[in-house]
C-alpha positions in Angstrom: -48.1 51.8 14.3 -47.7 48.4 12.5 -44.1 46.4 13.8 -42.6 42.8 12.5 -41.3 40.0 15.1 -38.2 38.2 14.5 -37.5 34.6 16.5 -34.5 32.8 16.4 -32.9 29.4 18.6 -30.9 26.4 17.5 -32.2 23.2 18.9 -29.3 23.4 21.4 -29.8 26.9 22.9 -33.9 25.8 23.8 -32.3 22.2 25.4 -29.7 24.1 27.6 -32.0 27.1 28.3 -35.8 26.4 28.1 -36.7 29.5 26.2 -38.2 28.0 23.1 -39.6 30.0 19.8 -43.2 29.7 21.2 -42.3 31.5 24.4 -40.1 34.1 22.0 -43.1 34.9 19.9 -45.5 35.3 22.9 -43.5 37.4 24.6 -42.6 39.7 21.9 -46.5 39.7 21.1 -47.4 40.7 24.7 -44.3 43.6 24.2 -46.0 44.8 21.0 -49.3 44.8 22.5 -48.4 47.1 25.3 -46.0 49.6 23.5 -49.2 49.8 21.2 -47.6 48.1 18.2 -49.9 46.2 15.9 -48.0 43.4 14.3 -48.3 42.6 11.1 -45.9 39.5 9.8 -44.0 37.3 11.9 -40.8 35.5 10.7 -39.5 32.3 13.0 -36.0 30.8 12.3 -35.6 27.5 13.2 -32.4 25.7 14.2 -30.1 28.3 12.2 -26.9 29.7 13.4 -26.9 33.2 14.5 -23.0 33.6 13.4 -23.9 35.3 9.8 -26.6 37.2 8.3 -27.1 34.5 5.9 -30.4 33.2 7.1 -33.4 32.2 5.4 -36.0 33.7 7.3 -34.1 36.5 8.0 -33.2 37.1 4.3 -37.1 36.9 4.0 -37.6 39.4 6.6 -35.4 41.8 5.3 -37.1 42.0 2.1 -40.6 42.3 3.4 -39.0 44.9 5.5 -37.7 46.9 2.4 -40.9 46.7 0.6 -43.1 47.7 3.2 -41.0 50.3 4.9 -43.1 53.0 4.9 -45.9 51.8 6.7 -43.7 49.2 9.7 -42.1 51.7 12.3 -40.6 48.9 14.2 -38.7 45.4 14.5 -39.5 43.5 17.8 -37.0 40.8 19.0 -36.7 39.2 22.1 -32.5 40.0 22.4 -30.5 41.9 20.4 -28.3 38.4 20.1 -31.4 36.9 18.2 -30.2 39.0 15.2 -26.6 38.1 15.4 -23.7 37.1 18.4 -20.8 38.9 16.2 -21.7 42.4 17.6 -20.5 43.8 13.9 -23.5 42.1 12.2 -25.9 43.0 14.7 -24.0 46.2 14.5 -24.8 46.8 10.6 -28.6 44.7 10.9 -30.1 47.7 13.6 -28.3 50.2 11.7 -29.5 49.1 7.9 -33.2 49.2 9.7 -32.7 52.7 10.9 -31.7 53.5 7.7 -35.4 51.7 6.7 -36.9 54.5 9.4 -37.4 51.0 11.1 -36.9 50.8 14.9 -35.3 47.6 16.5 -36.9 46.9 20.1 -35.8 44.5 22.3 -38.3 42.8 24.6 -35.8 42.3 27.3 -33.0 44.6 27.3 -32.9 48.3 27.8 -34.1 50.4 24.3 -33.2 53.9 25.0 -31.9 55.9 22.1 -29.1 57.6 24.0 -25.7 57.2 24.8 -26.5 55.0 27.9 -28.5 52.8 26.0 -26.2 52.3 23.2 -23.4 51.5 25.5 -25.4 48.6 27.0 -26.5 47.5 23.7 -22.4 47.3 23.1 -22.0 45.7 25.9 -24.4 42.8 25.4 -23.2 42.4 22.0 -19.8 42.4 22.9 -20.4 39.2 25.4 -22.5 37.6 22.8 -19.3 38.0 20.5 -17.4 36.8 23.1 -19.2 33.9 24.3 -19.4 33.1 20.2 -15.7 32.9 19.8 -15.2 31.0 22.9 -17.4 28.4 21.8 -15.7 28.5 18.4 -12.1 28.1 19.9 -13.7 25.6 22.5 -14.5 23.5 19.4 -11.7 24.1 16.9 -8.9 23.2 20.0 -11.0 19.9 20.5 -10.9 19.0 17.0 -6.9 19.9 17.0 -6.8 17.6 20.4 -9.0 14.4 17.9 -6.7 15.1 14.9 -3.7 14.3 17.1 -5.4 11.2 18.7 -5.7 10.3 15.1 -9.9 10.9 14.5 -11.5 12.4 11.5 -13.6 15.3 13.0 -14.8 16.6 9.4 -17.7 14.6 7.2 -16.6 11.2 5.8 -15.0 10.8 2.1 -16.4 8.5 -0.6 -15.5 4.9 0.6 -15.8 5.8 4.4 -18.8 6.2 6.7 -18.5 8.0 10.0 -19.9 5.0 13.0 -20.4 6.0 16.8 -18.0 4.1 18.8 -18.9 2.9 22.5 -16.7 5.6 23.8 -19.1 8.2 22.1 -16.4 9.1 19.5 -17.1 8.5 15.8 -14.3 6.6 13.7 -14.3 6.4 10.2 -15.1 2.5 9.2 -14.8 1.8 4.9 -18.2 1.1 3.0 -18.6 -0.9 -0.1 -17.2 1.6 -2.3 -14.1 1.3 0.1 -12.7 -1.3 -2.9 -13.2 0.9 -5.4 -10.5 3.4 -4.0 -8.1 0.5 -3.6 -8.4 -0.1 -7.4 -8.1 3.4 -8.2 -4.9 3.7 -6.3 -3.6 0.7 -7.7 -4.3 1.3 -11.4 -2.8 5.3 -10.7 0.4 4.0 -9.1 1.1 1.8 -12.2 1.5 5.2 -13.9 0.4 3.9 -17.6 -3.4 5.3 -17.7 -5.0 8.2 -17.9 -7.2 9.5 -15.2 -10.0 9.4 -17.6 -9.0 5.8 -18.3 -9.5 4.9 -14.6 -12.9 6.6 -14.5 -13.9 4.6 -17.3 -12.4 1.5 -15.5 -14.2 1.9 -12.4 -17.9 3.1 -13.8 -17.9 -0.2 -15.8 -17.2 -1.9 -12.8 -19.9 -0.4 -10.8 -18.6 2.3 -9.2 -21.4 4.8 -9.9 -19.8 7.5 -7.4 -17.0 8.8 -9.4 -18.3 11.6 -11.6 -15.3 13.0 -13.2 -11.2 12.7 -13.5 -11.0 16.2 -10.9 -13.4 13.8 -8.1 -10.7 11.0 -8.9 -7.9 13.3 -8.4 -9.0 15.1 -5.4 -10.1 11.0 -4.4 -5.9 10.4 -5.1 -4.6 13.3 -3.5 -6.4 12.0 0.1 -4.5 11.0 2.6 -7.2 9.5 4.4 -7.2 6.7 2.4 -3.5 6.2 3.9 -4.7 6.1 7.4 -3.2 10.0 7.4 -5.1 12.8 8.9 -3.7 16.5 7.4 -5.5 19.6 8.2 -4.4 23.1 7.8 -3.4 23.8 11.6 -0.8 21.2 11.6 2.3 21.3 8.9 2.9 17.4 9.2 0.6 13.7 8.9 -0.7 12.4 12.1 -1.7 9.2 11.6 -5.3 8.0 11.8 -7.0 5.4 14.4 -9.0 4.3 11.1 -8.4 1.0 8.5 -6.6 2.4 5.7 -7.2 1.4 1.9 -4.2 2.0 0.7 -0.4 1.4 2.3 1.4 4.8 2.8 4.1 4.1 0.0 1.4 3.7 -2.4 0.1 6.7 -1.6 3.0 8.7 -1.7 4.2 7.0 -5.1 1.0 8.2 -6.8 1.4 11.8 -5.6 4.3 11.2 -6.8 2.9 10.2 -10.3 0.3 13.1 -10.0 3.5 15.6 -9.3 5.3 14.6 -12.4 8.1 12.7 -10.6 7.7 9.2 -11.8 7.7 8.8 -15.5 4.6 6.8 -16.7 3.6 5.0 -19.8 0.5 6.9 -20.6 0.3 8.3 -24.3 -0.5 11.9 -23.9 -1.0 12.9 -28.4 -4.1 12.3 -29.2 -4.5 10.4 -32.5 -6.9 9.7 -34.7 -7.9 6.3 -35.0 -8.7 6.0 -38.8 -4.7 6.6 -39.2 -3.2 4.8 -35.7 0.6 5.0 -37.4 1.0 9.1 -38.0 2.9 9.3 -34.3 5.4 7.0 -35.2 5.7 6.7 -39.3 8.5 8.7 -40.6 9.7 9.4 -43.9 12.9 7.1 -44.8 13.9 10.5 -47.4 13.7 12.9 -44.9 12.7 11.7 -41.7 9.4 14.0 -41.3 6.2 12.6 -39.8 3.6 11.2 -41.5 0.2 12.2 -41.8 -2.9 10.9 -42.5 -6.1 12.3 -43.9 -9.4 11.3 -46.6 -9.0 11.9 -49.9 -12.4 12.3 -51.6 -12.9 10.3 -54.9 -15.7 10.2 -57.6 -18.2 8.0 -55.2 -16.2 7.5 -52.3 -13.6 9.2 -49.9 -10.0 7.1 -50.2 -7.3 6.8 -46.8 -3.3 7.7 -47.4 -0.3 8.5 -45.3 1.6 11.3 -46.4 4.7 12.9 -46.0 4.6 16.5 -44.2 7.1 17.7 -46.8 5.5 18.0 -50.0 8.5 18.0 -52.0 9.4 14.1 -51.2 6.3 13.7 -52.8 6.0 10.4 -50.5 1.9 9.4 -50.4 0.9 5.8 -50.0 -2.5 4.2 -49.5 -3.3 3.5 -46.0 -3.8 -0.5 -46.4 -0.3 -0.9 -47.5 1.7 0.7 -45.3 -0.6 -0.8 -42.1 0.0 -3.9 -44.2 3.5 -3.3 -44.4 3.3 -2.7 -41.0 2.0 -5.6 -39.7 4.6 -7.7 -41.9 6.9 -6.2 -39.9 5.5 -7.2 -36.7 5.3 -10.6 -37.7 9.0 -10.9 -38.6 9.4 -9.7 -34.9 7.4 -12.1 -33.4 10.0 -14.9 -31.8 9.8 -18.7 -32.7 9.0 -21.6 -30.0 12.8 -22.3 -29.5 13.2 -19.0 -28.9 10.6 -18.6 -26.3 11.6 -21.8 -24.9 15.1 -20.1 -24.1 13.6 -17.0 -22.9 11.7 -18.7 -20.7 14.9 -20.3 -18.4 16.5 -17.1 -19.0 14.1 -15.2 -17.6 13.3 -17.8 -14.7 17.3 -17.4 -13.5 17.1 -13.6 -13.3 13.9 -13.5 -11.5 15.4 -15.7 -8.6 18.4 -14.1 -8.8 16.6 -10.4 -8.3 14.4 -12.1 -5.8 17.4 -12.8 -3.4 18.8 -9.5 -4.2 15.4 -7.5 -3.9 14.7 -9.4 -0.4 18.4 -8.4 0.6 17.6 -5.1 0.1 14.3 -5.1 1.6 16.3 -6.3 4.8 18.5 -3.4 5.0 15.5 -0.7 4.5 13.9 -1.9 7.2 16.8 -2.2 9.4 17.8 1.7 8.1 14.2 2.8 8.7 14.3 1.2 11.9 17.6 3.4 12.8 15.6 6.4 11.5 12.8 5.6 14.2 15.1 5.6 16.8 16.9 8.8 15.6 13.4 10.4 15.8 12.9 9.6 19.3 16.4 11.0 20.2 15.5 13.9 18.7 12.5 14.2 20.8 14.0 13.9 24.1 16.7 16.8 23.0 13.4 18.7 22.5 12.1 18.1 26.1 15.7 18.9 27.4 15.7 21.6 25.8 18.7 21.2 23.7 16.9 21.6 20.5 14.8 24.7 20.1 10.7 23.7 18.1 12.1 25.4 14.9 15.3 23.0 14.8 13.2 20.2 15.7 10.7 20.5 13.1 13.3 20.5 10.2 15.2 17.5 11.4 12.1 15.8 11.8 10.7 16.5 8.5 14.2 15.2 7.0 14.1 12.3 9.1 10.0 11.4 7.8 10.9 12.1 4.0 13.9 9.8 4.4 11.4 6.9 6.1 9.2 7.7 3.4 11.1 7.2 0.3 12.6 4.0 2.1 9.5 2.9 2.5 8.5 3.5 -1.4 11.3 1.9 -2.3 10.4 -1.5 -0.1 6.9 -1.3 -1.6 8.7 -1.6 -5.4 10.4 -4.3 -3.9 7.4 -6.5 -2.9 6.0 -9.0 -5.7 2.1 -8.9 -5.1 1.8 -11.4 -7.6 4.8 -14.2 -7.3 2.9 -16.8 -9.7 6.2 -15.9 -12.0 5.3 -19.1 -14.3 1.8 -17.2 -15.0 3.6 -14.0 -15.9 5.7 -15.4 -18.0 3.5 -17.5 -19.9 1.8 -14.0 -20.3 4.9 -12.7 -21.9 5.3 -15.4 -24.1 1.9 -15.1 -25.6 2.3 -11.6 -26.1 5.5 -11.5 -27.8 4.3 -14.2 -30.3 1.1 -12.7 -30.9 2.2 -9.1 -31.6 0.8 -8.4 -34.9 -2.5 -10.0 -33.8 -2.5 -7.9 -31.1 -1.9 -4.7 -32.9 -4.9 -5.5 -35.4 -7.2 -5.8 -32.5 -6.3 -3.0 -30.6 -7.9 0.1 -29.8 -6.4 3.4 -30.7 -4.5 4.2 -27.2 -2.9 0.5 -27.2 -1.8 0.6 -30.4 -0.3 3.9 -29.2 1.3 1.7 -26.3 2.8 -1.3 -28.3 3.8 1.1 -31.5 6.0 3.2 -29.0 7.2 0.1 -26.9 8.4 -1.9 -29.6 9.8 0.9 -31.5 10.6 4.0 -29.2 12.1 5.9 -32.3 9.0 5.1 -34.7 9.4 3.8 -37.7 10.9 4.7 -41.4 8.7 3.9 -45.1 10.1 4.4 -48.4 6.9 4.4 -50.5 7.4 1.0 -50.4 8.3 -0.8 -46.9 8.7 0.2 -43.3 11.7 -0.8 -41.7 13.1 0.3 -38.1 16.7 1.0 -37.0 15.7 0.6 -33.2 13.6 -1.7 -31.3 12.6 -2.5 -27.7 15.8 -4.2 -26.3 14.0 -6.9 -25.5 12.8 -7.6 -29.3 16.2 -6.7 -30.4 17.9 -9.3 -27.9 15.6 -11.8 -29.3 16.0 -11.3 -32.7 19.6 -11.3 -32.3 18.9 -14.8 -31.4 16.4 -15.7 -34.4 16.9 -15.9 -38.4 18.1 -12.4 -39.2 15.3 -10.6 -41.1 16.5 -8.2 -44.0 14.8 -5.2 -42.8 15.6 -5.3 -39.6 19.4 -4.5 -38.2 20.8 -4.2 -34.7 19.4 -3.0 -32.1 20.3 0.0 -29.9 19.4 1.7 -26.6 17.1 0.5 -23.9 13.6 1.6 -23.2 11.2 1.1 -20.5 8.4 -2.1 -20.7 4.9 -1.9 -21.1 2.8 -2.7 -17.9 -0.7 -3.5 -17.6 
């Protein structure tokens, strides 16, 4: 009669209990030996978890097992728990063998085929089982215990690395890829690019980690990078004992961004970039879009703008309405005076807004602060019992949605960059260089400037573009300058560009 061995330990089961594959295999070669079995392939499994069937060597076995059923009468292992601790795996393994006409012996546990012997089988699977699941809830209550301390129990995000601390614990400490998330946070949370955009942004800046917009979105939507720890036992944040990379409020203001709450700048029709004017050139006849397309000549293929409705009849060559175009920009762009004007102008409102955005910072902090206490007011009605968990978890969550919008709002408040002269002078130069601008421009920033200068798009009559609204900042200006004839009064207010 020919028979198979099968050996299994993990590296902690030989530590704790000495017996180690060696001993396994001799010991189920001695059993062989004496029941009169002649073995004919052995299959060792090292280090693998005995919770599932999904082994390697195991898998292997099975399949030899399969093919060469007819001539192995028996499977020899040294316990039953060597095939599997859940006693409904190790269940269906002995019975899939029996269904194989293949016998499963166990060197050191009783193998009678009645019902006393399957009852102890039971038995000893059933402790197995249980000793499993104890170990499992063991472990998942001491990684609910580390959450709450604030430690990362699970492996270590990109920008992180998990470092053994003298206590023994590992703590998340950030790598050199760490200021790579800080950048992608802080271009999302301006809302005006595109995720692809900040992909783009960070590969040519080295960071050779981020493979695709979904890794940067699942990279945005991690509180980690907050210093906040959320895992599916617990419904709220509990906040981490490692450096963060990004302050909470930015954070939240990109999921916000992500979510759809905050209105962002980022162009979202695709144009093509032969014809850069089709989402905003309107017919001055009948007010239908442009659009733009090739026509094909005797030798060569020609560009025009078109008008959708045929019946206006309204096609121009491409380089005179961009021409046209970039007339108009010109007559936009402010003289020195002017800028010299805007410049004080804007210099009184900043430090006016700074006094008033400081004010205001003040009385966050001093509501947040209130908040806090209310919190821990809250908690000692718990532990008197005045508040029952269910109550408590509602007027908590209130109380951290209202700290965390405060804090947002501080966050908008605060200037990183306060060299105002610098970001004015930045202003100035863009505003006088518009038409330059335009001409150099890549197809998504012309998007940008054609739709912040004029948010209704413009109107062309075959012969000239002209606009009835512009940014209210152009239109304030040119109130200001030398009227221009094809330009009138501006109306409405729309958002600025940021970069």
């Amino acid at each position: 009669m020919k028979a198979i061995i099968y050996c299994r330990v993990s590296t902690k089961e030989q530590a704790e209990n000495g017996f180690s594959l060696q001993s396994q295999e001799t010991e189920c070669i001695k059993f062989a030996v004496q029941n009169g079995y002649e073995v004919t392939k052995i299959f060792i499994e090292r280090g693998e978890s005995a919770k599932t069937q999904d082994r390697t060597q195991l898998t292997k076995m099975i399949e030899y097992a399969v093919k060469n059923q007819k001539k192995i009468k028996a499977l020899i292992i040294w316990k039953f728990d060597r095939l599997a601790r859940n006693l409904s795996d190790q269940t269906a393994l002995v019975k899939n063998f029996s269904n194989l006409k293949i016998r499963t012996l166990s060197v050191t546990e009783d193998n009678n085929d009645n019902a006393t012997g399957n009852l102890m089988r039971n038995i000893i699977g059933s402790f197995a089982q249980f000793e499993n699941d104890l170990k499992s809830e063991r472990t998942i209550e001491g990684m609910k215990q580390a959450t709450k301390e604030g430690y990362w129990c699970f492996p270590a995000p990109v920008g992180y690395k998990m470092v053994k601390q003298e206590s023994g614990r590992s703590l998340l400490e950030p790598t050199e890829d760490s200021d790579y998330i800080t950048q992608a946070f802080n271009l999302a949370e301006k809302g005006i690019y595109k995720q692809t955009e900040i992909v783009q942004k960070l590969k040519a800046k080295g960071f050779k980690k981020i493979k695709s917009s979904n890794h940067l979105r699942r990279i945005l939507r991690n509180p980690l990078y907050a210093g906040l720890l959320k895992v599916s036992w617990f419904d709220e944040y509990h906040d981490g004992n490692h450096p963060a990379l990004v302050s909470k409020a930015v954070f939240h203001k990109v999921q916000s961004i992500l979510d759809g709450k905050c209105t962002n700048g980022v162009p979202h029709n695709k144009q093509n970039p032969d014809f850069p004017l089709t989402g905003i050139l309107r017919c001055a006849k009948c007010e239908s879009k442009f659009k733009g397309y090739w026509a094909k000549g005797r030798n060569k293929k020609y560009p025009y703008y078109e008008c959708r409705q045929k019946e206006c009849k309204n096609l121009t060559g491409r380089e005179l309405v961009e021409e046209q175009f970039i007339m108009l920009l010109q007559k936009l762009e402010p003289e020195e005076d002017i800028l010299q004007l805007f410049e004080k102008v804007l210099l009184d409102v900043w430090h006016s807004q700074k006094k008033n955005d400081n004010d205001e910072k003040s009385r966050l902090e001093r509501e947040i602060k209130q908040l806090e206490e209310k919190q821990n007011r809250i908690e000692e009605l718990v532990i008197n019992r005045t508040f029952d968990n269910v109550t408590y978890q509602k007027r908590k969550q209130k109380i951290i949605e209202d700290i965390m919008i405060k804090e947002m709002r501080i966050n908008e408040l605060s200037t990183e960059n306060n060299d105002v002269s610098g970001m004015i002078k930045y202003c100035k130069d863009f505003m006088s260089n518009l038409s330059k601008l335009w001409i150099n421009a890549g197809i998504d920033l012309k998007q940008r400037l054609q739709k912040l200068i004029f948010p209704e798009g413009i109107l062309f009559d075959g012969k000239k573009v002209r606009t009835t609204v512009t940014n209210i900042i152009f239109g304030c200006l040119h109130n200001i300058n030398t009227p221009k004839d094809n330009l009138v009064s501006r109306r409405g207010v729309e958002p600025l560009l940021q970069e």
